[in-house]
C-alpha positions, 0 to 999 in steps of 0.5 A: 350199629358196629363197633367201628361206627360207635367208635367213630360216632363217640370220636367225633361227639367228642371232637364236637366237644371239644371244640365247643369248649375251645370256642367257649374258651375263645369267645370268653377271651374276646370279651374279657375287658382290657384293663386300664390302670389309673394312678391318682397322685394327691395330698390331703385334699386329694385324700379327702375327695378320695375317701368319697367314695372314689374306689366304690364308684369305680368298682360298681362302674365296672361291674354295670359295664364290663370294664376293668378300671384300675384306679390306685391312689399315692402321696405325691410328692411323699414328703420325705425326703421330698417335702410336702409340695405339689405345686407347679414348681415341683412337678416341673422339678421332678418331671422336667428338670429331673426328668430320667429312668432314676427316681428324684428324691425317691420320687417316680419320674414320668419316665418310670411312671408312665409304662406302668399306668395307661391315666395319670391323675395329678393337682395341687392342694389349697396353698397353690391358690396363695398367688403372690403379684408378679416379679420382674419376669417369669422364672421357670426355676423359682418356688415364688406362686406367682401368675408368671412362674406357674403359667412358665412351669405349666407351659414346660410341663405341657411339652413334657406331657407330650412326650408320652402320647401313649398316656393320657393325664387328667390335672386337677385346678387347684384347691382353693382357700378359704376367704379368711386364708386369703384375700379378694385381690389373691382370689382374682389371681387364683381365678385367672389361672385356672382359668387360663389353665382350662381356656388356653393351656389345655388343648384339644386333641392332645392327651391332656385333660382337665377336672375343674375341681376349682369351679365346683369348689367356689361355685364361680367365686374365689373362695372355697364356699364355707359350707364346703369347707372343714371350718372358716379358718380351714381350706380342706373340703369337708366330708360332705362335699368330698362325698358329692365330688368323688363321683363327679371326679370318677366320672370326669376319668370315665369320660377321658378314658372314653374318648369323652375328654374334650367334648365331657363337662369338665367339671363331671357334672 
């Protein structure tokens, strides 16, 4: 054989070469999973079902399924200068009537959080479930836990949510109280609203989604059952229920992420 010809046999394996690599390189980057960033904005029971395992169970699901589920976690509101409040009223006060590029009270508006995260995670922690009776008629603009102002709030803060079709929102139903926090006339209310939260607000087909963090709480009651709860006189869940709803809550993202949101149990289960 010439030298000419091993010359051009040698060019031409590593022309083979090369484009195996580049093939390789290519057939790598379409099966790289594309990323999804998850923000979870909560307070201490938030905190609590968090510290269940939530992180862990993300990381194993996207090792098993070749995913890339970024979920992070945030106090929200941070309580200062913001006070300590998650409540219908403060959503609607920092999302709608505050709404803009700028931060509230240093607080991210939807407008500075949704072109970071693709899932939007937000709740309440136990207090909203203290529901006081109506007043003379609903007001948007009042602090006052009543059936009427939160349904008011939550209907402005579904039209909002619309706005950014691109971001889908998963909302937790309340935390709820311990019985001797509360009373059975206070527990009817709690229930009727989240109940109208999951039969009438939540629509499907839009990009809000529901966790019945309520349901798995009172197990159909109106009450945080005692053996979920740190002790009787105490509405934040203890470590081994915290423990059984993170993945249950995990799974409940998954499922929205997927396409599963409206036809997935809305309790994870």
């Amino acid at each position: 054989m010439s030298k000419m010809t091993l010359l051009a046999v040698s060019f031409c394996l590593a022309c083979l070469g090369l484009a195996l690599v580049a093939s390789q390189s290519c057939a790598q980057e379409k099966t790289a999973p594309q990323p999804v960033k998850i923000i979870f904005l909560h307070h201490s029971t938030g905190h609590n079902v968090w510290a269940g395992g939530v992180a862990d169970w993300f990381a194993k699901y996207d090792q098993d399924n070749g995913k890339d589920y970024q979920i992070t976690e945030r106090e929200f509101p941070s309580g200062k200068p913001y006070e300590w409040k998650n409540y219908p009223f403060d959503y609607w006060n920092i999302w709608v009537e505050h709404a803009g590029s700028k931060p509230y009270m240093e607080e991210p508006t939807l407008e500075l959080l949704t072109p970071q995260y693709n899932v939007i995670v937000f709740k309440h922690c136990f207090p909203v479930s203290g529901i006081k009776p109506d007043g003379e008629k609903a007001d948007v603009t009042s602090e006052e836990k009543t059936l009427a102002n939160y349904k008011a709030q939550y209907a402005a803060l579904k039209d909002k949510l619309h706005q950014f079709k691109d971001t889908k929102f998963v909302v937790w139903t309340g935390a709820a109280l311990v019985e001797k926090d509360s009373n059975p006339e206070q527990g009817k209310r709690s229930r009727e609203f989240f109940d109208w939260v999951k039969k009438d607000w939540d629509e499907p087909g839009d990009n809000i989604f529901v966790w019945d963090f309520f349901e798995l709480e009172t197990e159909g009651g109106l009450f945080l059952k005692g053996d979920y709860a740190e002790a009787p006189d105490n509405s934040h869940p203890n470590e081994a229920f915290c423990k059984g709803a993170a993945p249950l809550f995990a799974k409940r993202v998954v499922d929205v992420i997927e396409g599963r949101g409206d036809s997935g149990s809305l309790t994870g289960k």
